[in-house]
Each structure stands twice: as structure tokens, then as C-alpha cells.
N, C-alpha and C positions, 0 to 999 in steps of 0.2 A: 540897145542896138535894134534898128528895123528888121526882123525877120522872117518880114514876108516873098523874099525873093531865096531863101536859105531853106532846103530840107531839112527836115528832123529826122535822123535817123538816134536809135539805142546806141548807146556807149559799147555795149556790149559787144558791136560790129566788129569794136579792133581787134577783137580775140581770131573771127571769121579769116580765114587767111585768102581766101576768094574778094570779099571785100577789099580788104588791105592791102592786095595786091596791087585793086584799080586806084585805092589811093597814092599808093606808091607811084604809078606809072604817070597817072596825073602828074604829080608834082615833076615827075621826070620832064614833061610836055613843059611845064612852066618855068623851068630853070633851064629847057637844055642840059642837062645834065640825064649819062646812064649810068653812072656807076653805083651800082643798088647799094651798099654797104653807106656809104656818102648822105644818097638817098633818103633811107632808115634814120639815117641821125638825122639830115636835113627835116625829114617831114616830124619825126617826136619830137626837135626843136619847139615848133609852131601850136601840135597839138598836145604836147603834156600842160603849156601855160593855159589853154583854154579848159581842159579837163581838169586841172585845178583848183578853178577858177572855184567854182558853188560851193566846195568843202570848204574851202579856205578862206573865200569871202566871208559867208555863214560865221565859221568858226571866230576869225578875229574881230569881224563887224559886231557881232551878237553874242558870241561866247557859246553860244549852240547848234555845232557842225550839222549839215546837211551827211546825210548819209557818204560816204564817197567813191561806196563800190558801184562798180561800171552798170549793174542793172539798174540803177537808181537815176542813171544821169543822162539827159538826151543832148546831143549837140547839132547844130544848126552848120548844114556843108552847104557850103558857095557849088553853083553850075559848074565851076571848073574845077572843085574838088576842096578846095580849100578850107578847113574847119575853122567857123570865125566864131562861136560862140557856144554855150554849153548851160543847160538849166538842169535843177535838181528840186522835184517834191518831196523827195524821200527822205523820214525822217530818222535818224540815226538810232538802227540797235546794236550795241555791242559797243566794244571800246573804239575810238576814232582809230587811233594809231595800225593797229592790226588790221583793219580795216582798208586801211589807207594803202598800207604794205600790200593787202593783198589786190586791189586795184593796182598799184605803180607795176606788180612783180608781175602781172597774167601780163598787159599791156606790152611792159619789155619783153617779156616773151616771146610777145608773137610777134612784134616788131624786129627782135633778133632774129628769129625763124625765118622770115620772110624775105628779108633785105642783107642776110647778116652783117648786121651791125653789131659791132660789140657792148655785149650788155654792162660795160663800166661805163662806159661813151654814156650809155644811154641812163644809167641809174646819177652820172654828173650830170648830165642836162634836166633830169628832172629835179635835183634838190638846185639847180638856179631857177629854175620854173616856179618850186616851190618859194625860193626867197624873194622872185620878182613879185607875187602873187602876193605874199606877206604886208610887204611894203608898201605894194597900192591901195593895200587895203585899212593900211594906216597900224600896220602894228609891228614891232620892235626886233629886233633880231633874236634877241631872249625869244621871242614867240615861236618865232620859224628853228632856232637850233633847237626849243621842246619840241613842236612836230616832228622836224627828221630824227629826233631821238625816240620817239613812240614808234616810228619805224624801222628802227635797227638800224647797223654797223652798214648795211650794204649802203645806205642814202649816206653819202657824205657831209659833214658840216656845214649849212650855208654860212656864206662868207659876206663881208661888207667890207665897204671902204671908203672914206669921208671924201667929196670933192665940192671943191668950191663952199662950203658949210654943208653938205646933204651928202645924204646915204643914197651909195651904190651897188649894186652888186657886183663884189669882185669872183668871177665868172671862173667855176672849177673846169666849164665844156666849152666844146667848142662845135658850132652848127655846121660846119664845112662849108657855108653859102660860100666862101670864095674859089670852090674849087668849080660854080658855076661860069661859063662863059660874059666876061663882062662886070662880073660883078666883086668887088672886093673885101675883104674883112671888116666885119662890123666893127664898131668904135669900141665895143668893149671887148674884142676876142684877146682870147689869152693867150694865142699863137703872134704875140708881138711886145717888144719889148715892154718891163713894166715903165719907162719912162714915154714912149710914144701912145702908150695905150690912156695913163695919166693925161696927157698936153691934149690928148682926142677928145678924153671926154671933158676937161676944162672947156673946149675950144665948145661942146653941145650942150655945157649950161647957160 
């Protein structure tokens, strides 16, 4: 990705609740949408899949995880707020898994603090972050259910589901985008029956 029109700020921002706040409000600006709890989930949506992205890449690409605590990793924010991409130098001390936990758990943190959102909301949207992230990176579901198990009971199972011959992810969260004006439920939201949600994503292979 070009990012030269993208700041770099520290990972570490999203702990800053001053920060987090104007992201928050951002994303409010771009949906239309004020109801912060909504919000909260809406925006870790978007930015738990980029903050995953360097451990996870690393890890399944290589076999030797980039570090994946928040000091380690800088993400590149769009002018209107938006987090589109995320690098890491930092090379891994200590075990991945605890590590990882303790990145996902400050994050929700401050993400429930700020917007409360609830931090189950928020700990299901990142193990599908984490299995989106798995999979593009061309590794197994065996791979992503060892991750969320190096991170404990709180990360739920990532899930899969065959369509059309390929792996999907069958989606434990749900982002709330449709409780924005105008806009409606993603193809794979789990707030819709499992037979319409099936024939949706048939219909986007």
C-alpha cells in the first residue's frame, strides 16, 4: 500500500483515550452514526484486522512472528481518520501468545472505556480479525484455532465454513455498520438467517 498520503502514528495511541476519542468521533463524522457503544465496535471492526495484520502475516508467512505488542507496531491513519495499514520491526521477545493477549486485552480496554462497547462484542470481532488475517495469509484454520488458544478462553474459537469450494469465515461479531444511515448488513453478518447469509455469500464468489 502507498503511504505516502497516510500518518504514522505508534500503536500505542489506542491505549491514549484523548487520541481514541478523535478516532472515535471521526468515524462518527463518516457513518453518520452517534451512538458511541455501536461506534466502539464499529471502529475495532476495521482496526483490530489491520493491527493484526504484521504478527500474523510474519507468523504464518515465515513462521517467525513480528513482535505484536502495540509498542512495536506503527499504523498509517487516513486525513479522515481511518486506519488502513500497520508495519512492525520489532522482533519477537517472549512467547507470541501472551504477548498477543496482552496487545488484544490493553486495546479492548481502552476501546470499552471510551465508547463502552462491550468487551465480548469486542474480544468476537477480534478472533474473526484474527481468522480473516489467517487466511489471507494463506494459512489453515488448525493455525488460527493454535493462536487464539495461545491467548486463552477470553478469544473465542475462530470458525470456518466451506462455500462454493473455499474457506470462509463464519463470523462469531457482528460490526453494527447497519445500524448506520443508509447502509446495510454485510454479506457475512451473523444477525441474519443462516440460509440468507449462505445464498449472500454464494451470490460474492
Amino acid at each position: 500500500m502507498d503511504t505516502q498520503r497516510l500518518r504514522p502514528v505508534p500503536a500505542s495511541w489506542i491505549t491514549d483515550a484523548a487520541w481514541l476519542d478523535r478516532q472515535i468521533d471521526a468515524a462518527g463524522r463518516r457513518y453518520r452514526l452517534a451512538r458511541r457503544p455501536a461506534l466502539g465496535v464499529l471502529w475495532w471492526y476495521s482496526a483490530s484486522s489491520v493491527l493484526l495484520g504484521p504478527p500474523v502475516e510474519s507468523l504464518v508467512g515465515t513462521g517467525v512472528a513480528a513482535d505484536p505488542d502495540l509498542a512495536g507496531i506503527t499504523l498509517f491513519v487516513h486525513p479522515d481518520g481511518r486506519i488502513l495499514d500497520a508495519r512492525s520491526e520489532s522482533a519477537l521477545h517472549g512467547d507470541f501468545g501472551p504477548r498477543l493477549a496482552g496487545m488484544l486485552s490493553a486495546s479492548i480496554g481502552a476501546v470499552a472505556t471510551v465508547t463502552g462497547a462491550a468487551r465480548r462484542a469486542l474480544w468476537a470481532i477480534a478472533t474473526d480479525a484474527l481468522a480473516n488475517r489467517v487466511l489471507w495469509a494463506g494459512g489453515s484454520p488448525e493455525v488460527a484455532e493454535r493462536i487464539a488458544a495461545s491467548v486463552g478462553p477470553v478469544l473465542p474459537v475462530p470458525r470456518y465454513v466451506e462455500v462454493s469450494g473455499r474457506l470462509v469465515v463464519r463470523r462469531a461479531s457482528c460490526c453494527l455498520v447497519y445500524e448506520a444511515p443508509g447502509i446495510g448488513k454485510c454479506t457475512s453478518c451473523p444477525r441474519q438467517t443462516p440460509e440468507d447469509r449462505f445464498r449472500r455469500l454464494c451470490d460474492g464468489m
